[in-house]
N, C-alpha and C positions, 0 to 999 in steps of 0.2 A: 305783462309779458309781450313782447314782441316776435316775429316772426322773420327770420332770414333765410332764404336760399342764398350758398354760398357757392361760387362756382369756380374753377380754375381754368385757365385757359389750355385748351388738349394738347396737349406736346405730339409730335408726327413721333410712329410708333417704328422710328426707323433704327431704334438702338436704345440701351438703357436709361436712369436719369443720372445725370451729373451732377455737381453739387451746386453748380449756378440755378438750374431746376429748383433745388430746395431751398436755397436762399430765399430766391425769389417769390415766386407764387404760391408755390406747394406749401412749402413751411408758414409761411403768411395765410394762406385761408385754414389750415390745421389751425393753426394758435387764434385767430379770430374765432373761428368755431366753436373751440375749448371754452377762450376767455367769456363767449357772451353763452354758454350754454350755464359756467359757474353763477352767472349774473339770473341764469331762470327763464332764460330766452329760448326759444324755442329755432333749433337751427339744423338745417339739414346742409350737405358739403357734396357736390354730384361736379363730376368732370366724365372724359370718356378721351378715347385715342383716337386720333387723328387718319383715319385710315384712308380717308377719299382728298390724301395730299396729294399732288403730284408728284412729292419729293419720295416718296412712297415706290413711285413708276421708276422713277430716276433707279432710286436706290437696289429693285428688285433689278433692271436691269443692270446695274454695277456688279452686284452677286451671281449676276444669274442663277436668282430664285422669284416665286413666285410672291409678285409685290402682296397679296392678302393672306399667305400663309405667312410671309414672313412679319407684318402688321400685328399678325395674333402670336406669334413664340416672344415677341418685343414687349408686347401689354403684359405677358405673366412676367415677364420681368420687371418691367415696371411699376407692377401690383405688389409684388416681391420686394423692390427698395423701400417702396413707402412703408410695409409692414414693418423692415428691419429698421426702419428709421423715425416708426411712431406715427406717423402721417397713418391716422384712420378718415378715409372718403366712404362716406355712406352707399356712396353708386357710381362706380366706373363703369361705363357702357362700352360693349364694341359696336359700332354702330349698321359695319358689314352685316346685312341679311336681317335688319333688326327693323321688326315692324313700327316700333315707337320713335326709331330714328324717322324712315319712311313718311308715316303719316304728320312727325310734327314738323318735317322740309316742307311736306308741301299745305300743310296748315299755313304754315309762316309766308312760302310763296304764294298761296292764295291770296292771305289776307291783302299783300302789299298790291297785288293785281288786281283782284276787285278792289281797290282804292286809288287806282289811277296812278300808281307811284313805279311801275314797270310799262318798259316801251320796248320794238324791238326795230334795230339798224341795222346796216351792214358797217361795220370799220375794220380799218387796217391793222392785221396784226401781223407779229413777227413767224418765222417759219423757216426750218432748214428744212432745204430739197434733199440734201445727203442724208440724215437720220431720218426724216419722214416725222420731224418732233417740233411742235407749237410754243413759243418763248412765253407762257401768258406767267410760266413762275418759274419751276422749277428745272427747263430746259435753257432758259436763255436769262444772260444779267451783262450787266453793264455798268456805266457810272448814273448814279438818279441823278434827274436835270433838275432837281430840286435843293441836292448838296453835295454833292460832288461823287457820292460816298460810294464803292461795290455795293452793287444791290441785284435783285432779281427784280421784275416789273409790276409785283405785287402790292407788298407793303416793305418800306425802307428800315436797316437796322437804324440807320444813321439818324431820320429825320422823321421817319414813322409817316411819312406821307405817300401817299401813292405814286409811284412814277410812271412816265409816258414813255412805252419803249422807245415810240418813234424818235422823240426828244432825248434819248439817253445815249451819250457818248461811247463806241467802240463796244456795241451790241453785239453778243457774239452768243453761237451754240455751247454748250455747256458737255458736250456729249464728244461735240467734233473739232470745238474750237472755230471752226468759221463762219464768217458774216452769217447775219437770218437777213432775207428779202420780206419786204412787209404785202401781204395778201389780202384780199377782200375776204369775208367773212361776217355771218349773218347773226348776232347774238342778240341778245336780253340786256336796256341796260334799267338800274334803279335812278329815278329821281332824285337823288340829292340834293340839286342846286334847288327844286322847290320848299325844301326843307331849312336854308338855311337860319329865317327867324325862328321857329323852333327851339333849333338844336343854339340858338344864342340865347334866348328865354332859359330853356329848360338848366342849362349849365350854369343863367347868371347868380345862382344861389346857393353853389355845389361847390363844397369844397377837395380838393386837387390836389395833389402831389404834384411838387414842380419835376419835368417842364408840363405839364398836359396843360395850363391855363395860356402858354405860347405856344402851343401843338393849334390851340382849338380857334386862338386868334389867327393863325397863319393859313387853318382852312377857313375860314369864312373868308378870309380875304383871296382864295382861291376859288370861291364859290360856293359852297363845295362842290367839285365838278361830278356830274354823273359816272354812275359805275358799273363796269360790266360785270352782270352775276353766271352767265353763261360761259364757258371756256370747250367750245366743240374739238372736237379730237383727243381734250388732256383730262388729267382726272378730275372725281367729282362722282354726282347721282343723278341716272338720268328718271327727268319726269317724263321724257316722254320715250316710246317703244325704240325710235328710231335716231336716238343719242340727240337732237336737233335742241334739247331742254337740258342740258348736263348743267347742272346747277354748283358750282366751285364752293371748295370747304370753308372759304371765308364767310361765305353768303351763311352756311348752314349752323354754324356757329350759335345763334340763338336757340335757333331750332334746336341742337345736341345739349342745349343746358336744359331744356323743356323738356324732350325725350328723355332724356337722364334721371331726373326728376321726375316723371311720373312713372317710371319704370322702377325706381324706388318705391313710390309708394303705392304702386297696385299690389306688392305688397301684403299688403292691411286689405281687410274687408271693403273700408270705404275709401282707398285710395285716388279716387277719380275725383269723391265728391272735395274729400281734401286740396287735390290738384283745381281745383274751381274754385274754390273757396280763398285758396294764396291768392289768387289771381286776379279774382274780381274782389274780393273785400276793400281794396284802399289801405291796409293797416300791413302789409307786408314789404319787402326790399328783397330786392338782387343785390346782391355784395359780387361786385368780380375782382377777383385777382388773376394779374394780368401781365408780361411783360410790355416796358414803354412801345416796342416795335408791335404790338397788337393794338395802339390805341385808335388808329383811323378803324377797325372792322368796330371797337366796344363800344367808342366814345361816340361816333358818326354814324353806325350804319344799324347798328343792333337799337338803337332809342327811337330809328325812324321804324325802322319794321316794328318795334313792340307798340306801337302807337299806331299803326293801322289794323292790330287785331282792337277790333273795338270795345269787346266784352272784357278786356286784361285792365286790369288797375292797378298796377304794382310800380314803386320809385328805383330805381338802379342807382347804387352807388360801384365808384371805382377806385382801384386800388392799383396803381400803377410800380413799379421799379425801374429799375437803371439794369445792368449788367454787372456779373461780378466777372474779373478777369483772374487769370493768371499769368504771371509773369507777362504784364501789361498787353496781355491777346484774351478779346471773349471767348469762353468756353463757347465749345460747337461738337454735336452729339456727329455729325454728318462730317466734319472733319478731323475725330478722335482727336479731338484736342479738348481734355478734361481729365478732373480726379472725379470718378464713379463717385457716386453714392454710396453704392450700396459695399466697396470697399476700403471708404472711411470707416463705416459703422463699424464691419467688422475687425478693424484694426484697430477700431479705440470702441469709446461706449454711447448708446445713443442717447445721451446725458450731454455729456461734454462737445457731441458734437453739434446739437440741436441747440442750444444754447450759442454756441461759438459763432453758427451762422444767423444767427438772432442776433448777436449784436454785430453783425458785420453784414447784415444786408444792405443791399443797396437800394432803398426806399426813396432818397433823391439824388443820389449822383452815384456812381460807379464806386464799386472799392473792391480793394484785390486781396484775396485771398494765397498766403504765404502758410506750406504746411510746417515749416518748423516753425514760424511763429503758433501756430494753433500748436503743436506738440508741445511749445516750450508753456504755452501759458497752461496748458492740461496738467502738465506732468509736475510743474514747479508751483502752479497757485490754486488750479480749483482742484484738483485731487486732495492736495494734501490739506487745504480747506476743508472740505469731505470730511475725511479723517480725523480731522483736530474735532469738530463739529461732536461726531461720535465719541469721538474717547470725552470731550469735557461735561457732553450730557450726562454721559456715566458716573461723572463723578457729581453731580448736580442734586444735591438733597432739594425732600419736600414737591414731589412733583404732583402739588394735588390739584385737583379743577381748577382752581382760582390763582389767576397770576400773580394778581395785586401789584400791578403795577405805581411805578414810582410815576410822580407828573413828568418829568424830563421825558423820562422811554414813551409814555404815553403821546407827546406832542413829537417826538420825534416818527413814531409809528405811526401817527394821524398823520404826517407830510408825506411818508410812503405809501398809505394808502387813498389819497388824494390825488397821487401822480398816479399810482395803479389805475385810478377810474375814469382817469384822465385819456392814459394811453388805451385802454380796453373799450373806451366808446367808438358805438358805430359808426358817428361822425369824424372823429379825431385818431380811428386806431390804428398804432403804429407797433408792430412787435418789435421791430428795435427798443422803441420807449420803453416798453416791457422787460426787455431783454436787460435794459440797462439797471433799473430798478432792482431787480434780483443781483445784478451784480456790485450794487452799493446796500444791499441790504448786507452781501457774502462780505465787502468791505468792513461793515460796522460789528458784523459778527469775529472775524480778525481783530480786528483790532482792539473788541472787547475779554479774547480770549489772552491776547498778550498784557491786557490790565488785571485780568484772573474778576472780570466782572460774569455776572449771570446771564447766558446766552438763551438760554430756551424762549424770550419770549420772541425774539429776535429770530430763533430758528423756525417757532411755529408761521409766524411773519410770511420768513422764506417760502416755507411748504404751503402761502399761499398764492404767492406775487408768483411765484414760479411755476404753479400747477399747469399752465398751458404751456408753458416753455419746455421745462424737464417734467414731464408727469411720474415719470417711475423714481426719477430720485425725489419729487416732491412729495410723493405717496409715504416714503421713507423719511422723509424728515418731519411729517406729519408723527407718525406712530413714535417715531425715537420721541416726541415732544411729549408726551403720552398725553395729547389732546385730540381730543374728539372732529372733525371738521367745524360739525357742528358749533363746541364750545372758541376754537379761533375763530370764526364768522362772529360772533358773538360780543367777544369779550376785545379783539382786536380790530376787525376789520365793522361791524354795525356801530361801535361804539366812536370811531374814526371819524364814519361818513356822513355823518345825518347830515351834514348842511351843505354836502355835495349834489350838484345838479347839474346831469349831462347836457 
């Protein structure tokens, strides 16, 4: 048995999730969690909202409401999509007012300070005298001098690298529209450029979703340059009384999967000692799912900080994506340009939608989401799929424990579960692969209903290659098969895999 914390990256609690959100990270650490808890894995899934974003500030000033009441009406909504959409997260944190948030910022900032890995300077940053507002993200963007591309000065959509406001073409307020003057100012920054053999050791044997293995050559070749974890005047958590420590939600990031995670398991009686036990044993993993524009905080800054808590032994892997678009523009929760979530679900079923965006994530490159194509392929192939499924079991004599399969079905079923173990490993796991597999299983089941051949072992099959994907229609085509989990594990899926080896 193995052990994974699974984590998601906290989406800013400034509006509901969209279905780019689910594509992406959400639906991908849900169906990892599923598929390796079916395997006897032991796996916990903890995220929390993003409340100490700046875009937070932005946006409470855009409503004029109050940026942490409105933080928390956004999280019950957001808690809200994921229910109607299947996505169960063991521990969504708010981290406003939250003592496990608190203590594990400034664990994390300690450790990296008693380790000689934070310094503090004064540098020039951006600032409008008219709004009285700090460009450090959410107030000021421009073009990044790294790709050309609109960005804010944080982390780029475009190239995922950090850009240099001073360096960024046609720098402007976000508030007012005019120039930011660049101002001294006294901050915190992190070490990175001493980290950079490290962070090329640690990665040289980890495998990647493309682009991050050219993300991660184009920072070493930038240094990695040092980074400011302080942002005075914008939002953030201050460590110290007099704002002068205000620590930025990028930085804290580690920190909110740790609090998350042990706010889950205190819990239990021995939550704590559990919480010590992940961590220092050597025998556990971080699984992060992530979108591509989050890879300089996961892949760069979160493996330096967990490496100066000394007593932590635990390996990270990452799970990156692309962007789904519509009608060839990224979905953006802050510029209502999206289909919700949570009003796909309730217009179709969260069957065919969880699935649909399974095979249509964008795990290495961009892909677009068109909703009459997903209506057409709903309403014309897996519905009535569905349907046929159930009416031909019914007529399906002899459904007794024992399949007895023929050799054909057998070697065909041992290919799809080969590819199943394939895609559901920790190292290689892709829920597209997943996703497609159930949908060449729904293939051979078609097309053996139109030779009037015998579906059920084929359906049992289904009800299992599919149980992290569709779990409530998998649960259903389990019982229609009137087999036991047990007896498909068994008699399909152990008898398959003996000679497979992740």
């Amino acid at each position: 048995m193995n052990r994974f914390l699974v984590t998601i990256t906290p989406p800013t609690p400034n509006g509901d999730l969209h279905i780019g959100h689910i594509a992406g990270p959400f639906l991908g650490a849900d169906v990892f969690t599923r598929v390796q808890r079916q395997q006897g894995h032991d796996c916990a899934l903890v995220s929390y909202s993003d409340d100490y974003q700046s875009y937070m500030l932005r946006r409470g000033m855009e409503l004029d409401r109050n940026h942490q009441a409105l933080a928390g009406e956004n999280t019950q909504k957001i808690c809200e999509t994921l229910e109607l959409i299947g996505i169960h997260v063991d521990n969504w944190m708010q981290p406003q007012h939250n003592r496990y948030f608190l203590e594990a910022v400034t664990k994390v900032y300690e450790a990296a300070r008693d380790a000689g890995a934070i310094y503090s300077k004064t540098s020039s940053e951006p600032y409008c005298s008219h709004c009285d507002k700090w460009g450090y993200e959410a107030f000021g963007r421009g073009l990044c001098n790294h790709c050309g591309v609109d960005s804010d000065a944080s982390q780029c959509e475009g190239c995922a690298h950090t850009p240099d406001a001073a360096r960024m073409k046609h720098f402007h307020c976000k508030l007012c529209g005019g120039e930011m003057a660049f101002l001294p100012v006294e901050r915190e920054f992190l070490q990175l450029s001493a980290y950079r053999n490290f962070l090329q050791k640690l990665f040289s044997t980890k495998s990647l979703r493309p682009p991050m293995p050219q993300f991660l050559q184009e920072e070493y070749a930038l240094g990695p340059q040092d980074w400011g974890i302080t942002r005075p005047h914008d939002g953030g958590l201050d460590l110290k009384a007099d704002g002068s420590r205000r620590i930025h939600t990028w930085f804290m990031g580690l920190a909110g999967y740790l609090a998350s995670f042990l706010e889950f398991l205190d819990r239990s009686p021995d939550g704590h000692k559990s919480f010590e036990q992940f961590f220092q044993s050597g025998q556990s993993k971080m699984i992060h799912f992530l979108g591509y524009d989050c890879a300089f905080s996961h892949l760069i800054v979160y493996p330096v900080l967990l490496s100066t808590i000394d007593t932590y032994r635990v390996e990270q892997q990452f799970y990156s994506n692309h962007f789904l678009t519509l009608k060839g523009g990224t979905l953006s929760t802050s510029r209502n340009y999206a289909i919700w979530a949570r009003d796909l679900v309730k217009d179709y079923d969260q069957d065919s939608v969880r699935l649909y965006l399974s095979l249509l994530a964008p795990e290495e490159h961009e892909t677009e989401f068109d909703l009459e194509k997903f209506t057409t392929w709903r309403n014309q192939i897996f519905m009535p799929t569905i349907e046929q499924i159930h009416d031909r079991l019914a007529k399906e004599s002899g459904k007794c424990a024992t399949l007895n399969l023929q050799s054909q079905d057998m070697q065909a079923i041992r290919q799809f579960v080969l590819r199943w173990y394939h895609a559901a490993s920790p190292t290689h796991f892709s829920m597209k692969a997943l996703a497609k597999i159930s949908e060449d299983v729904l293939d051979v089941i078609r097309d053996r209903i139109a030779l009037g051949a015998a579906v059920r072992p084929y359906v049992a099959l289904l009800s299992f290659t599919g149980q992290s994907i569709f779990p409530v229609l998998a649960r259903r085509l389990q019982m229609a098969s009137g087999l036991s989990p047990e007896e498909i594990f068994q008699q399909l899926v152990s008898a398959s895999s003996v000679e497979y080896e992740i």
